[in-house]
C-alpha positions as CSV (number, residue, x, y, z in Angstrom):
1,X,100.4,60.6,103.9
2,X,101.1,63.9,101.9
3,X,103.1,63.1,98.4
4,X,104.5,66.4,97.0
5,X,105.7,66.3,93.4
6,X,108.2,68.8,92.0
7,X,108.5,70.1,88.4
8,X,112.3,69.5,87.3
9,X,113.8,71.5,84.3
10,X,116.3,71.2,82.3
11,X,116.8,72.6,78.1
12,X,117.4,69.7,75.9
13,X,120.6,72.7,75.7
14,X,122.3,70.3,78.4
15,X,122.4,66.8,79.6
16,X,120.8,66.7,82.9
17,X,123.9,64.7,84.1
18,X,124.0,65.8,88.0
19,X,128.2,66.5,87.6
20,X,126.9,68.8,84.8
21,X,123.8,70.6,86.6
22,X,123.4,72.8,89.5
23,X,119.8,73.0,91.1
24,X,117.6,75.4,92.7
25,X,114.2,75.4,93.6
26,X,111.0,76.9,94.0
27,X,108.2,76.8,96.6
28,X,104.8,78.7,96.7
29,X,101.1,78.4,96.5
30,X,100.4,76.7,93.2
31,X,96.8,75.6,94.6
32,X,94.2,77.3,96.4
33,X,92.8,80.4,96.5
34,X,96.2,82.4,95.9
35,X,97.2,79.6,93.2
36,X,96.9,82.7,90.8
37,X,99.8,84.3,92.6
38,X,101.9,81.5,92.8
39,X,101.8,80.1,89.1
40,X,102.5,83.0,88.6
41,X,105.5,83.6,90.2
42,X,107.0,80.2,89.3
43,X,106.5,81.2,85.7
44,X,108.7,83.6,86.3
45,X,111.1,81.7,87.8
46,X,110.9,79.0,85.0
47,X,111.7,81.8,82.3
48,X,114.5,82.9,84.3
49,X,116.3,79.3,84.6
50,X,115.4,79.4,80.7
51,X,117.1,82.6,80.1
52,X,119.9,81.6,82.0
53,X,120.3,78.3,80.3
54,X,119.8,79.5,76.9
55,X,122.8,81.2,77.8
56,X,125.0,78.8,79.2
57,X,123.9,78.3,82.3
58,X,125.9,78.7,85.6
59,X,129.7,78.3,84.6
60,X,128.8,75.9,81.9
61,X,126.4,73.8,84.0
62,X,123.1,74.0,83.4
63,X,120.6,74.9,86.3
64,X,118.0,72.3,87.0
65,X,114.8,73.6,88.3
66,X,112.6,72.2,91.4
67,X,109.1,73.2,92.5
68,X,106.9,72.3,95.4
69,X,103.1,73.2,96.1
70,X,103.1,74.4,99.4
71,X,99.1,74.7,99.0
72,X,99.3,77.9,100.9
73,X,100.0,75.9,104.2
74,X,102.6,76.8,106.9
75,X,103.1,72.8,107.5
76,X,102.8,71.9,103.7
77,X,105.7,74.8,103.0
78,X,107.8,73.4,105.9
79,X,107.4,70.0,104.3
80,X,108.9,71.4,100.7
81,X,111.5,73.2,102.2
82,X,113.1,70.2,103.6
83,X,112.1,68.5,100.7
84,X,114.2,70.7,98.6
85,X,117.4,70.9,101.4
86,X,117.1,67.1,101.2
87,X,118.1,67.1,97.2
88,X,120.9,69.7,97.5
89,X,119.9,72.8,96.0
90,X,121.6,76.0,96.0
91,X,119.3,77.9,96.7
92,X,115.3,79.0,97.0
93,X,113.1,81.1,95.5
94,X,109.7,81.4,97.7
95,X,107.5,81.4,99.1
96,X,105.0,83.1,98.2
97,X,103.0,84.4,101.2
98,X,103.8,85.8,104.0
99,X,102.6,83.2,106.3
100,X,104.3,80.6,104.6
101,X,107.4,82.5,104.8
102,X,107.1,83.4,108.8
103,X,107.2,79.3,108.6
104,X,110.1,78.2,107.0
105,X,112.3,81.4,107.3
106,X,113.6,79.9,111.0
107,X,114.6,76.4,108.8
108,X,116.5,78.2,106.0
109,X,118.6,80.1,108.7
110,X,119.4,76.7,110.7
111,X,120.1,74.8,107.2
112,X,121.9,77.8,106.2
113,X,120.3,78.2,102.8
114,X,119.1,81.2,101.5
115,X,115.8,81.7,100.2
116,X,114.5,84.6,97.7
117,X,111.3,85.9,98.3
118,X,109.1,87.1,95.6
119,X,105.1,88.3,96.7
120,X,106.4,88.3,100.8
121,X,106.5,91.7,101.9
122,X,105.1,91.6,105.7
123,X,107.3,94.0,108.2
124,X,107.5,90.9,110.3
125,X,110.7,90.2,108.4
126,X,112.3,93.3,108.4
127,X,115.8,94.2,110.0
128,X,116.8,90.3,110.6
129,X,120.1,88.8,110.1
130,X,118.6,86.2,108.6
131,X,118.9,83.9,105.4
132,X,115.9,85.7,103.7
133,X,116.3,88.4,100.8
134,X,113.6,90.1,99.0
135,X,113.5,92.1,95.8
136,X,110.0,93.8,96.7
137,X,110.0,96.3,99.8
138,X,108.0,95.7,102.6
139,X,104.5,97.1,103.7
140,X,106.2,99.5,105.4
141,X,106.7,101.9,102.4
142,X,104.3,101.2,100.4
143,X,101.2,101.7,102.8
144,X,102.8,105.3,103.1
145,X,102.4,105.6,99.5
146,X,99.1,104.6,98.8
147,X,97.7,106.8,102.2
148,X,99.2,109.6,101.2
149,X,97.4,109.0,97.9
150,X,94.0,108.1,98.9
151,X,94.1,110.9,101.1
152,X,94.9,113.4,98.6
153,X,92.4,112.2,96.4
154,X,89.3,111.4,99.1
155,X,87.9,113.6,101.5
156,X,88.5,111.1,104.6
157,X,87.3,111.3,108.0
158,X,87.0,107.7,109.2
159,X,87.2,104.3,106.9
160,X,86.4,100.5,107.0
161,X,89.0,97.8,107.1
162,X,88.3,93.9,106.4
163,X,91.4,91.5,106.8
164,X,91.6,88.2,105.6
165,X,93.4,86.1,108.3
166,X,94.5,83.0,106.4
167,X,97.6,85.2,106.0
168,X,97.9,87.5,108.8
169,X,101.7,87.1,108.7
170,X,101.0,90.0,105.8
171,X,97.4,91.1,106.5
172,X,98.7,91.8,110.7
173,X,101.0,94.0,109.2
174,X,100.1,95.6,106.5
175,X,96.7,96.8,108.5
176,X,99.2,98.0,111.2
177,X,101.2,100.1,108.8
178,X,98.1,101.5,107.1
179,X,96.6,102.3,110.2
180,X,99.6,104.3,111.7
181,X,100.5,106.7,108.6
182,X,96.4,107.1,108.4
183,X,96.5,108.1,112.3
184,X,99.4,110.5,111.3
185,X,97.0,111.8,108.8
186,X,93.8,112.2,111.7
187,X,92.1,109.5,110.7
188,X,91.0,106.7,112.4
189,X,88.8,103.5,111.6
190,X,85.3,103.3,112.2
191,X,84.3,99.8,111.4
192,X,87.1,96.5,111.5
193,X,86.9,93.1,110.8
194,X,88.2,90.0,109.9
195,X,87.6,86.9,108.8
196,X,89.4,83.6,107.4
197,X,88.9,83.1,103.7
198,X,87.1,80.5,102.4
199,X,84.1,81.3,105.1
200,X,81.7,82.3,102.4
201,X,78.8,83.2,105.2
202,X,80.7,85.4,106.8
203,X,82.1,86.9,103.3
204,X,78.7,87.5,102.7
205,X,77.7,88.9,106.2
206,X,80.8,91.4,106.4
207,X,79.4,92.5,102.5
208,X,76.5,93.4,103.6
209,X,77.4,96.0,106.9
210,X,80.1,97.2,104.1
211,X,77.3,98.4,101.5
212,X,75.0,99.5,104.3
213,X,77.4,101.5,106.5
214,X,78.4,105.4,106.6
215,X,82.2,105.3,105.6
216,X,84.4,107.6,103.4
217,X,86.4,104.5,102.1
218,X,86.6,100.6,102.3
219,X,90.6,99.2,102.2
220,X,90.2,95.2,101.9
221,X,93.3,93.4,102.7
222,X,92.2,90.3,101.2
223,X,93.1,88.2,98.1
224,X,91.7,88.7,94.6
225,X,89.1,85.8,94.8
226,X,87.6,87.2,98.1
227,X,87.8,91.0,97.1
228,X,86.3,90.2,94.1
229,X,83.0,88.7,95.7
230,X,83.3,91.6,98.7
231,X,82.8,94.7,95.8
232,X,80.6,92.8,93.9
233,X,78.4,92.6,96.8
234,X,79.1,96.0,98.5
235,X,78.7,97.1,94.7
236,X,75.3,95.8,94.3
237,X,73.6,98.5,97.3
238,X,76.6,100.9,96.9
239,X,77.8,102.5,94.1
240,X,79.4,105.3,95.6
241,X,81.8,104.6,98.3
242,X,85.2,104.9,97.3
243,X,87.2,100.9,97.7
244,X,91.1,100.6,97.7
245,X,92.6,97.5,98.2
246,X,96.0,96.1,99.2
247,X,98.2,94.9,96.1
248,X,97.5,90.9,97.1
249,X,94.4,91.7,95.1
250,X,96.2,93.0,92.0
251,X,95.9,90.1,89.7
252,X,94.3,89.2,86.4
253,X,92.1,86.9,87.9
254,X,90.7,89.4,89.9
255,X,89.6,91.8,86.7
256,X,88.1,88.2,85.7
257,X,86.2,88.1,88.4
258,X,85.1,91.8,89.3
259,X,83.9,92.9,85.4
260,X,82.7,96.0,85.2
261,X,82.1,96.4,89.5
262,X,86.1,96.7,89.4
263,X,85.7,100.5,87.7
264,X,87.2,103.3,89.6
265,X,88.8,100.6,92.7
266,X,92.2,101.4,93.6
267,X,94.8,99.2,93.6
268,X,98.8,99.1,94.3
269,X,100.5,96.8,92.3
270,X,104.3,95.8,92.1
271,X,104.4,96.1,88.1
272,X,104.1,99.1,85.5
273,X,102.1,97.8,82.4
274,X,102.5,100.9,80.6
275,X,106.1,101.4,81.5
276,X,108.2,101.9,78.3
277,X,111.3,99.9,79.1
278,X,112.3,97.9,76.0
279,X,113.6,95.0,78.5
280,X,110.6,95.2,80.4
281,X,108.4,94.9,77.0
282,X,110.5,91.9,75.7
283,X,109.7,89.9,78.8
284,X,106.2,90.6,78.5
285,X,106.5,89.5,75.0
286,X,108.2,86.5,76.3
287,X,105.8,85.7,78.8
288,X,102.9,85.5,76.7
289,X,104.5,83.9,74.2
290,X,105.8,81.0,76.7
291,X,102.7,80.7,79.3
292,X,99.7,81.9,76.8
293,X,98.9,84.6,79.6
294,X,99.9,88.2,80.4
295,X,102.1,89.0,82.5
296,X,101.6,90.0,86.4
297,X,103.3,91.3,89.3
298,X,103.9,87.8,90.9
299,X,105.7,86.4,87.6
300,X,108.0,89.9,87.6
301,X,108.9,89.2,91.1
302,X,109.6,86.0,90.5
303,X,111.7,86.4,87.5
304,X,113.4,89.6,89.4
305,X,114.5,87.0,92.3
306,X,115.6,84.4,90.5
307,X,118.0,86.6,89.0
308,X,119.1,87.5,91.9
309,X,119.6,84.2,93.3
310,X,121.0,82.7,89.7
311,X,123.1,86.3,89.7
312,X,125.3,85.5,93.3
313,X,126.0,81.7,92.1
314,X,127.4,83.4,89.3
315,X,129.9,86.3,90.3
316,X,130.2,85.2,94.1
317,X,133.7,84.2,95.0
318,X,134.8,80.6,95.5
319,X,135.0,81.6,99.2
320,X,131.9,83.8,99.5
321,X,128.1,82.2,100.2
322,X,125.4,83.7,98.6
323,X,124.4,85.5,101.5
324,X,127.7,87.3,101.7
325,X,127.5,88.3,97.9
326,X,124.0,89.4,98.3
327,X,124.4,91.7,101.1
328,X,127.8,93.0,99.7
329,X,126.7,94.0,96.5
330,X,123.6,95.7,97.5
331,X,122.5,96.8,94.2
332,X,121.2,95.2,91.9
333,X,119.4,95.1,88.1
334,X,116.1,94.3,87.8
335,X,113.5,94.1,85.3
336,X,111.9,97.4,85.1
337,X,113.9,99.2,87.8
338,X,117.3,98.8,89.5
339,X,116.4,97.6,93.3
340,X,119.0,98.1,96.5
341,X,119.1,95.8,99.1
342,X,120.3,97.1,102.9
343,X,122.3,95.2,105.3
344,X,119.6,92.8,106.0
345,X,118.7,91.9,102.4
346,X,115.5,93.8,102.3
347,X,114.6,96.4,99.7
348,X,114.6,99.6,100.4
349,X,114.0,101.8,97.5
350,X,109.9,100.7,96.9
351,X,111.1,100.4,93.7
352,X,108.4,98.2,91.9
353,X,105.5,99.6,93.9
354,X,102.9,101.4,91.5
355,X,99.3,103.1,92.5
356,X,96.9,101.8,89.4
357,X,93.2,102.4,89.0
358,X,90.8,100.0,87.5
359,X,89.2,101.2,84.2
360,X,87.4,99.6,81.6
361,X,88.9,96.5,83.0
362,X,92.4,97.1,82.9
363,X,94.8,98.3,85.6
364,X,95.8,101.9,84.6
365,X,98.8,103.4,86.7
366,X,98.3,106.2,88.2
367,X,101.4,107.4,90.3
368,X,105.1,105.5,90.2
């Protein structure tokens, strides 16, 4: 029998009397091999509900916060969401794959309840009247982005793609995009593959046809944990080949994990470190200062939806839902850039999607 425990908060600000609260929640991988993604992303959302409390809260009431594990499993992230409809909340923020989200997106439009994505960005979602809004665009856009920079940096004829299929709700479509806009470009794939993570013998066995083969780049679609042990393979018999990766990979735990093999990879990531916005630089400050880590793309995405989901509970109209509000107001303020939702709820200006390079282990960004 699964048990599934939730974190509930509430500042010491407000008596967590339920006629005095209002409650959201959060779902998302908070174990397993994209755990590093989803604490992080729930630490964003908990410093949101913080924020927001500090100041009041929603109308005077305080907002109680909810999380669930979903373990990075379809069934398990099922299981939260009804977990979470069960206790009344308002709303969701999650999940946190793509996968995940492909499972509980049909449940959130029968219960009605909308649901705030923060690291989902698969095309599979795209253009649905549906109960599912996202702050970050979708693969669509941002695969044009980084071809049209690899391409203008590489001399590419033909390149290698691995997938990781544990995910392929995003990894399916994000190689999809890539390929067309690198077909537009001429350019076609001479070696594919996939594989499921956590199969360390094949890991190893895709490695080591990476390092030995004749390819003008390697794009790994994979999460940090499994790109990090693919280039430090590849690495160790080829130190030439140029390797980009998609932004999954973009986390601190992978510049833990790669050392000094990470110099010179490409990565897109859905935050500017070097940015100079003073907001942006306080809520790094924050984040530090609350979670004893930096900052990373998942807990800006996170913090970015829960304001958008804590936002429309605020200035909605007694008669409006959320989803009405949402898709009415369109644009919105977010940390580090302003984003605009269409009339599906999906973002459309790529606004948070930034081409870094790894140097002396750090993510430098190269191109807004």
């Amino acid at each position: 029998m699964l048990r599934h425990f939730g974190l509930l908060l509430c500042l010491p600000l407000f008596a967590c009397d339920q006629s005095d609260t209002v409650t959201i929640g959060f779902v998302g991988s908070l174990t397993g091999s994209t755990a590093d993604i989803g604490s992080q992303a729930r630490n964003g959302t908990i410093l949101a509900v913080e924020h927001w409390n500090e100041a009041g809260g929603i109308n005077g009431k305080a907002i109680e916060l909810v999380t669930k594990d979903d373990k990075n499993e379809p069934d398990i992230a099922q299981l939260s969401f009804n977990a979470l409809v069960e206790l009344g909340v308002a709303g969701i923020i999650g999940p946190t794959s793509s996968s995940n989200a492909e499972a509980i997106i049909p449940l959130a439009n029968k219960a009605q309840m909308p649901i705030i994505g923060t690291t989902v960005t698969s095309d599979l979602f795209n253009d649905q009247d549906d109960y599912f809004f996202r702050p970050a665009a979708s693969t669509r856009s941002g695969t044009e982005q980084l071809s049209d920079f690899l391409t203008a940096q590489f001399s590419i004829q033909h390149y290698a793609i691995i997938t990781d299929l544990s995910n392929a709700a995003f990894t399916g479509s994000w190689k999809a995009q890539f390929g067309q806009w690198m077909r537009e470009k001429g350019i076609e794939p001479n070696f594919e593959q996939d594989f499921v993570s956590g199969d360390n013998l094949a890991l190893l066995d895709v490695s080591q046809q990476l390092a030995l083969m004749d390819t003008d780049l390697i794009v790994l679609v994979t999460n940090a944990r499994d790109s990090a042990l693919l280039i430090k393979q590849i690495r160790s018999i080829n130190t030439n080949v140029p390797i980009a990766t998609s932004a999954w990979a973009g986390t601190d735990e992978f510049l833990r994990l790669i050392g000094r093999d990470g110099e010179g990879l490409i990565i897109p990531r859905y935050i500017n470190d070097a940015s100079d916005s003073e907001r942006f630089r306080l809520l790094q400050v924050q984040y530090e200062e609350r979670f004893q880590q930096r900052m990373g793309y998942a807990a800006l995405l996170g913090y970015n939806a829960s304001q958008l989901l804590l936002t429309a509970m605020t200035q909605k109209d007694k008669k409006q839902s959320i989803k009405e509000y949402l898709l009415s107001t369109k644009v919105f303020d977010g940390v580090l850039a302003d984003f605009e939702l269409n009339e599906f709820g999906d973002e459309v200006r790529n606004a948070f999607y930034f081409i870094t390079e790894v140097r002396d282990g750090q993510f430098m960004t190269l191109e807004p």
